[in-house]
C-alpha positions as CSV (number, residue, x, y, z in Angstrom):
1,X,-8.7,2.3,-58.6
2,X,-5.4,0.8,-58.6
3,X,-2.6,2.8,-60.5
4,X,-2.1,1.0,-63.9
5,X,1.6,1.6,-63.7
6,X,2.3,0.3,-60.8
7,X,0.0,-2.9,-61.4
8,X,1.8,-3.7,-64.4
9,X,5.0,-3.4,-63.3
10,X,4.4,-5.5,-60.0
11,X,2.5,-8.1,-62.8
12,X,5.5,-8.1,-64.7
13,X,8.3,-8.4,-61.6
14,X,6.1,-11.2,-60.5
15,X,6.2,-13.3,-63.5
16,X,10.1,-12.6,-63.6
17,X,10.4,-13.7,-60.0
18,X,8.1,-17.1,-60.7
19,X,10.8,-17.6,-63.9
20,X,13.9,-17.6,-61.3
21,X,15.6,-19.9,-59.1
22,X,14.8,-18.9,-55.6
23,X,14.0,-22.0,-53.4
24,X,10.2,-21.4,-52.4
25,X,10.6,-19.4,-49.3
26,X,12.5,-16.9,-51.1
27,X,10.1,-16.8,-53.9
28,X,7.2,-16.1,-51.7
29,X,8.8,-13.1,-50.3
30,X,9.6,-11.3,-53.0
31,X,6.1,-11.9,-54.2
32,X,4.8,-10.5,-51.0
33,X,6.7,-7.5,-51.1
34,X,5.5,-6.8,-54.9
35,X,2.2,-7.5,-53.5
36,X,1.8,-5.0,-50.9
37,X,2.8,-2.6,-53.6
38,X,-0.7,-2.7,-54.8
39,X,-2.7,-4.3,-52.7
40,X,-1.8,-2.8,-49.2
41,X,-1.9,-4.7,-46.0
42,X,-1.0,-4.5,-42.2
43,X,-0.7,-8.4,-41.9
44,X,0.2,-11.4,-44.0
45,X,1.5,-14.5,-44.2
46,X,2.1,-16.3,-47.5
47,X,2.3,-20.5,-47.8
48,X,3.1,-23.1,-49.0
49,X,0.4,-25.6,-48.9
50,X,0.0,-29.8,-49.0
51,X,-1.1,-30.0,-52.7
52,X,-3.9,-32.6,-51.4
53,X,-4.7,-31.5,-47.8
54,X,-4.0,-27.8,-48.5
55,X,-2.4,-27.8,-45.2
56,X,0.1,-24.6,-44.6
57,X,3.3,-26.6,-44.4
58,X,5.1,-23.5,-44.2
59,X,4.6,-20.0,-44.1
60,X,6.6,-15.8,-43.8
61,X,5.3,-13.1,-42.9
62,X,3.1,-14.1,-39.6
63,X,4.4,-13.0,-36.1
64,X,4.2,-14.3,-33.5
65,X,4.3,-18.3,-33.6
66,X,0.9,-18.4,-31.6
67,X,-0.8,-16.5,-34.2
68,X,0.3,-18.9,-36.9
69,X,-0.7,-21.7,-34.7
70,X,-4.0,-20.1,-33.7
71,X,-4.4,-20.1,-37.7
72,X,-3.4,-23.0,-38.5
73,X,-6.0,-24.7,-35.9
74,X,-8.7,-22.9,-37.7
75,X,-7.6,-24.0,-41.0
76,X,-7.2,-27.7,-39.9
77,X,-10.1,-28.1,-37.5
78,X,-12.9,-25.1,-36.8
79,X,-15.8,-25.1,-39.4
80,X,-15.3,-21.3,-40.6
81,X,-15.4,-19.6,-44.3
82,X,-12.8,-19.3,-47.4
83,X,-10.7,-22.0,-46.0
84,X,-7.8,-22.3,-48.3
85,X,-9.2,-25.9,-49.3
86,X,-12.6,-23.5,-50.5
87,X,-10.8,-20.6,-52.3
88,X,-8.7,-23.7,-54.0
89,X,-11.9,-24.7,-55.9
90,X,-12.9,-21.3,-57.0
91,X,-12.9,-20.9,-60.8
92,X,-11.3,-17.5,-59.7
93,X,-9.0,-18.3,-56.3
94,X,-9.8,-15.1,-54.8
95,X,-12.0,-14.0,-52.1
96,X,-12.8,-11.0,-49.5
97,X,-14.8,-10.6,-46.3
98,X,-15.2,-7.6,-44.5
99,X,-17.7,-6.9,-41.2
100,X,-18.2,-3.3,-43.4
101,X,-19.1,-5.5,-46.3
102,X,-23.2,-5.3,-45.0
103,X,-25.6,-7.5,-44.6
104,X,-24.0,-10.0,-47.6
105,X,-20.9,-10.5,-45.6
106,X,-20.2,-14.0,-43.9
107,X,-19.7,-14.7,-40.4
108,X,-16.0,-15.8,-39.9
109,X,-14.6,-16.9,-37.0
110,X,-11.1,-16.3,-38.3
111,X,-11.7,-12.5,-38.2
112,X,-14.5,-12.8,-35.3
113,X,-11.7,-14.5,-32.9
114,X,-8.3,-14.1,-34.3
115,X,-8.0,-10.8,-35.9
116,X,-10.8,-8.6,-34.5
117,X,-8.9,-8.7,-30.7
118,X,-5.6,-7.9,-32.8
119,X,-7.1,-5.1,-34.1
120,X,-7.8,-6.7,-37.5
121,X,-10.5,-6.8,-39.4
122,X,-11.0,-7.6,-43.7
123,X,-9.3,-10.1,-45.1
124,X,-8.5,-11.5,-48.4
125,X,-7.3,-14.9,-49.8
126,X,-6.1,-16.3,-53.1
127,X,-4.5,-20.0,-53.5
128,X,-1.7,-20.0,-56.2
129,X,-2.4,-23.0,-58.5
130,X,-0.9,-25.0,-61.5
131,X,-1.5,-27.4,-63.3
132,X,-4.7,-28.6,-61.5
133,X,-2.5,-28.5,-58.1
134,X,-2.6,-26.0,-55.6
135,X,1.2,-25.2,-54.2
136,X,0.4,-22.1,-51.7
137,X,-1.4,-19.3,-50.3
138,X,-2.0,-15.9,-49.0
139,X,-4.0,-14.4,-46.3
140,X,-4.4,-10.3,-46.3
141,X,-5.4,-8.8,-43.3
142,X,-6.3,-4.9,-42.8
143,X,-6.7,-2.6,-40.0
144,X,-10.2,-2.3,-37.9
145,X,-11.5,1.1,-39.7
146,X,-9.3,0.6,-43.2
147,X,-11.3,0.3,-46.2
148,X,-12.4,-3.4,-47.6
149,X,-10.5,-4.9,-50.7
150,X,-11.7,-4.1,-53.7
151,X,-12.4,-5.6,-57.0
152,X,-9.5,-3.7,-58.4
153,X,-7.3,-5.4,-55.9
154,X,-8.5,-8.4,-56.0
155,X,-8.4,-8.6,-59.9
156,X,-4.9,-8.3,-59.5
157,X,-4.3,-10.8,-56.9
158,X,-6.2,-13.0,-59.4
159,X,-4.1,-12.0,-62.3
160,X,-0.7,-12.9,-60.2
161,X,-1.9,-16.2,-58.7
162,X,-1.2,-18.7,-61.7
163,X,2.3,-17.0,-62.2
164,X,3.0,-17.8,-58.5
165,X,1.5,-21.0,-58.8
166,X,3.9,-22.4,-61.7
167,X,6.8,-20.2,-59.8
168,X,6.3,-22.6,-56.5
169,X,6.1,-25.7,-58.7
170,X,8.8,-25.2,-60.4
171,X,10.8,-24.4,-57.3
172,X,9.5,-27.3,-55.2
173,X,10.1,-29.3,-58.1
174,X,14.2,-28.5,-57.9
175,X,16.0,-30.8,-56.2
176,X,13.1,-33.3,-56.2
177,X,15.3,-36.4,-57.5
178,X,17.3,-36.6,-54.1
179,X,16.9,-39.3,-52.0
180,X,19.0,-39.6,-48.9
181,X,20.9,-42.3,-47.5
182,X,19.2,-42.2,-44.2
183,X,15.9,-44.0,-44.7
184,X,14.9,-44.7,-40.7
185,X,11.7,-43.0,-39.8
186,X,11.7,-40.7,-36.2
187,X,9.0,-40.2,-33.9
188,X,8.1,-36.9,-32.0
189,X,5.9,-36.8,-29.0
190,X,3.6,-33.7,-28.9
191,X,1.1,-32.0,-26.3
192,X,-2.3,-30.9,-26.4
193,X,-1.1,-27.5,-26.7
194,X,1.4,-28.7,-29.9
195,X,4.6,-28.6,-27.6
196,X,7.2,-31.7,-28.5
197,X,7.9,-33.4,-25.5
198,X,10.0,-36.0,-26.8
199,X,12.1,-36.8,-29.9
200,X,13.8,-39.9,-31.5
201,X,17.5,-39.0,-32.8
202,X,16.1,-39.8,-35.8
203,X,13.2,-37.8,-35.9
204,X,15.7,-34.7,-34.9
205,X,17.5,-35.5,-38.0
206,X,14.6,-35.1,-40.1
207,X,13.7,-31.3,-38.2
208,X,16.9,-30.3,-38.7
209,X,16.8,-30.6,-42.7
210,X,13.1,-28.8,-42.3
211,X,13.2,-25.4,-43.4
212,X,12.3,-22.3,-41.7
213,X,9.0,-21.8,-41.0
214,X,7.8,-25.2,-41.3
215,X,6.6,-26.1,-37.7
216,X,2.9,-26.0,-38.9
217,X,3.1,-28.8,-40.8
218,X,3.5,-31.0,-37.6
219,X,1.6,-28.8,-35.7
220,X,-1.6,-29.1,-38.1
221,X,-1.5,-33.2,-38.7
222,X,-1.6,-33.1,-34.9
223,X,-4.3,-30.9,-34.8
224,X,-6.3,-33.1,-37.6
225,X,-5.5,-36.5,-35.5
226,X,-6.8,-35.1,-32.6
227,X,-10.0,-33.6,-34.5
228,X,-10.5,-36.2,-36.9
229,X,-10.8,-40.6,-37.2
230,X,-8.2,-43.2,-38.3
231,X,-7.6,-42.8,-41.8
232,X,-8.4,-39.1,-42.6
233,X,-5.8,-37.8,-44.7
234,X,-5.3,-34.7,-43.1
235,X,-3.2,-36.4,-40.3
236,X,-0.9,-36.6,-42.9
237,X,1.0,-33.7,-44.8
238,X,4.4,-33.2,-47.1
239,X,7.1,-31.2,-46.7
240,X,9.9,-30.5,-49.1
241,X,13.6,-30.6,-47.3
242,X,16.6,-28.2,-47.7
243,X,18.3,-31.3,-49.3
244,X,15.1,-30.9,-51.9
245,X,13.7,-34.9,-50.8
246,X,10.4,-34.7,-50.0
247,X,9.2,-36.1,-46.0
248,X,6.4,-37.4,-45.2
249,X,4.5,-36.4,-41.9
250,X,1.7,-38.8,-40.3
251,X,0.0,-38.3,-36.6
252,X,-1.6,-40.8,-34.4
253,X,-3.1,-40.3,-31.0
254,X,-1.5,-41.9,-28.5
255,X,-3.7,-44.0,-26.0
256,X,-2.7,-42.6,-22.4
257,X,-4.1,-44.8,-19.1
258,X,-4.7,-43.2,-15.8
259,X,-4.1,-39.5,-17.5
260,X,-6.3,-37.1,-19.0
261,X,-2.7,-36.5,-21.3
262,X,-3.7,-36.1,-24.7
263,X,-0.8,-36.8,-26.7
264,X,0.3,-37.4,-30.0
265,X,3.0,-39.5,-31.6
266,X,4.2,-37.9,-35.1
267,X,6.1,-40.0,-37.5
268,X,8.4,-37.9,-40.1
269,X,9.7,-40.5,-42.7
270,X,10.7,-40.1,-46.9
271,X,7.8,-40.3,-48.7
272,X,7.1,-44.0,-49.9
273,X,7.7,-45.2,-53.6
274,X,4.2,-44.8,-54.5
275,X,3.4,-41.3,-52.9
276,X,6.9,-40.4,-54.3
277,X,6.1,-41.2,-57.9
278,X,2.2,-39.5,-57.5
279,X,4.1,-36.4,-56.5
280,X,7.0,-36.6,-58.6
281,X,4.3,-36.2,-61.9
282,X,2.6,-33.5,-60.0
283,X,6.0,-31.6,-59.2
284,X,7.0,-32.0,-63.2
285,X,3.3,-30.5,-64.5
286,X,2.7,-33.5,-66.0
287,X,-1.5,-33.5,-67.5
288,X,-3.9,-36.2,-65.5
289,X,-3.3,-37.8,-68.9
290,X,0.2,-38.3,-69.1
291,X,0.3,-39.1,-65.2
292,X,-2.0,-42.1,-66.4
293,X,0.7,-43.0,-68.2
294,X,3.6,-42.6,-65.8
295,X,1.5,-45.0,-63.6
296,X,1.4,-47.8,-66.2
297,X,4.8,-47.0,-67.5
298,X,6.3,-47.1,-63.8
299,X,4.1,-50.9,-63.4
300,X,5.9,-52.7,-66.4
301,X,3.1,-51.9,-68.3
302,X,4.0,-52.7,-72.5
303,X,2.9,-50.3,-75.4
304,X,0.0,-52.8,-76.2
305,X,-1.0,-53.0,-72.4
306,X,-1.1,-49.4,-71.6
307,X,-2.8,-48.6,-75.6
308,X,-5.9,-50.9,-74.3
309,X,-6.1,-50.1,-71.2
310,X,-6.1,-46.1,-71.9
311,X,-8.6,-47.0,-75.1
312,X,-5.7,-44.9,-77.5
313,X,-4.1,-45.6,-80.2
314,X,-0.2,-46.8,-79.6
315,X,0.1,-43.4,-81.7
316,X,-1.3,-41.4,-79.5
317,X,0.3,-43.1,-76.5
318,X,4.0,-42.4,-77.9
319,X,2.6,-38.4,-78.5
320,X,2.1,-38.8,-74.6
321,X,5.8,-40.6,-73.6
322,X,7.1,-38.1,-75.6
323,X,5.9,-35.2,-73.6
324,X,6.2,-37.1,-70.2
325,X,10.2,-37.4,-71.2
326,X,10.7,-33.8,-72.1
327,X,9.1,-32.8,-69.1
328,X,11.1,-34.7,-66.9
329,X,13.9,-34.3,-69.2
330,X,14.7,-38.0,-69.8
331,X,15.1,-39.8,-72.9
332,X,13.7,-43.7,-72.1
333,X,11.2,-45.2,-70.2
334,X,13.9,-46.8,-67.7
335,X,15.7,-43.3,-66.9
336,X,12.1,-42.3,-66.5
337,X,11.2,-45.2,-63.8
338,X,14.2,-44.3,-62.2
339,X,14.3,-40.6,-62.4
340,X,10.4,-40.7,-60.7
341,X,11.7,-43.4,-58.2
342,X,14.9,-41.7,-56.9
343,X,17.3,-45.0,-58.3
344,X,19.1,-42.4,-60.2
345,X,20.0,-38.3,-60.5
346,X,17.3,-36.3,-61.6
347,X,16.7,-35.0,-65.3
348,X,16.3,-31.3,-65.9
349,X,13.2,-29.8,-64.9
């Protein structure tokens, strides 16, 4: 049983950490060291993750950078259990597996070829969400021999996950309103075996705003274009700069004659008007409702117009602008077009 002092006090440093102004790495940190506090582990790595691909765009706490990438490649591309895209759409975003778990326990080739030659064996995962988005993750890996998670433990890791969720919004969602001069796109050039072999002056702009830990992002939309067809959206991933703009991450195969090469051109660019003002709703905790709204309001849209096409009332619909502004922190539909688009500073948050 877990010692019901100690639980609540790492519940409550947790929620006080989520309330603070750490940038998202920092966040995650603290939360991992509260964490271990109750739920022991040998080896973990805590995420943030692509809120649609679920993608680890960047990660602490894993060592060395060919066990991340091993991870990363089984998260992107090998058919295996409680991928963090599963444990995402769990009414309760934890899970456990254990080889000492009997006969109910799942095959995984995570712990089968990853951690069982390191020594490792159970594992546990839980996927910090809010407001209907999932923002990052933990994996918790224990000693061959040690003891499975329990309920106990993970009941806690439960009962931490949405105040870690809203934490990383909120911190991802600092800074959001920048948009950088420097518009121009770069292009890597990556191996099979995810080494960059080439890099456009402007795509080493772009890494050098990246934050630490944040490799895996290119390294898993390569992984998806070489795994998966034209189109898929895991070739493409999000990453929020040090400046606090938001890049955009695409791979393409490269067609290679008279080699058996497989290479891969990766395009880092701002996120486009669109993706920016889906994400920007997202990043504020605006409800599916209101980001209805912030669609039609953002496409000239007029009261009438977006009353009949949402089947409310133009009551109803001004309940709805009113939250939408305090949210964002704006006080008119045009600082709101232009807060959303990046034409102008940011409101609060």
């Amino acid at each position: 049983m877990l010692t019901t002092t100690r639980a609540t006090l790492a519940r409550e440093t947790i929620a006080k950490i989520a309330l603070s102004d750490l940038d998202p790495h920092e966040l995650l940190h603290e939360v991992s060291e509260r964490v271990r506090t109750v739920v022991p582990y040998q080896l973990g790595g805590f995420a943030v993750l692509d809120q649609d691909t679920l993608i680890p765009t960047s990660c602490i706490g894993l060592r060395p950078a060919a066990l991340m990438r091993d991870l990363v490649r089984n998260e992107v591309v090998t058919p295996d259990v409680h991928k963090f895209a599963d444990v995402s759409r769990l009414v309760r975003p934890v899970v456990a597996n254990h080889t000492q778990d009997g006969p109910d326990a799942k095959p995984s080739i995570r712990r089968d070829t990853i951690f069982a030659p390191l020594g490792f064996d159970g594992e546990a995962r839980v996927v910090f969400r809010a407001h209907g988005s999932s923002w990052g993750g933990a994996g918790l890996v224990r000693e061959q021999g040690d003891r499975p998670f329990d309920e106990d433990e993970l009941t806690f890791l439960a009962e931490i996950a949405d105040d870690v969720g809203h934490g990383l919004r909120r911190s991802l969602a600092r800074g959001a309103g920048t948009v950088s001069e420097q518009r121009a796109p770069g292009v890597l050039i990556v191996d099979e075996q995810l080494h960059t072999i080439s890099a456009t002056g402007h795509a080493e702009h772009w890494r050098a705003l990246m934050p630490p830990e944040t490799e895996q992002a290119i390294e898993g939309t390569v992984l998806a274009a070489q795994g998966f067809p034209a189109g898929d959206s895991r070739r493409r991933a999000r990453l929020r700069l040090t400046t606090g703009e938001w890049l955009s991450i695409h791979a393409s195969p490269l067609e290679t004659s008279g080699t058996n090469a497989r290479l891969t051109a990766v395009t880092l660019e701002p996120v486009g008007l669109e993706e920016r003002v889906r994400l920007m709703t997202r990043l504020h905790g605006l409800s599916p409702r209101e980001r209805d709204v912030t669609q039609l309001v953002c496409a000239g849209r007029s009261t009438d117009e977006m009353a009949t096409e949402l089947f409310i009332s133009q009551h109803t619909l001004r309940d709805h602008l009113k939250s939408i502004f305090a949210k964002v922190g704006v006080a008119s539909r045009p600082a709101l077009m232009a807060t959303l688009s990046g034409s102008a500073a940011p409101g609060a948050f």
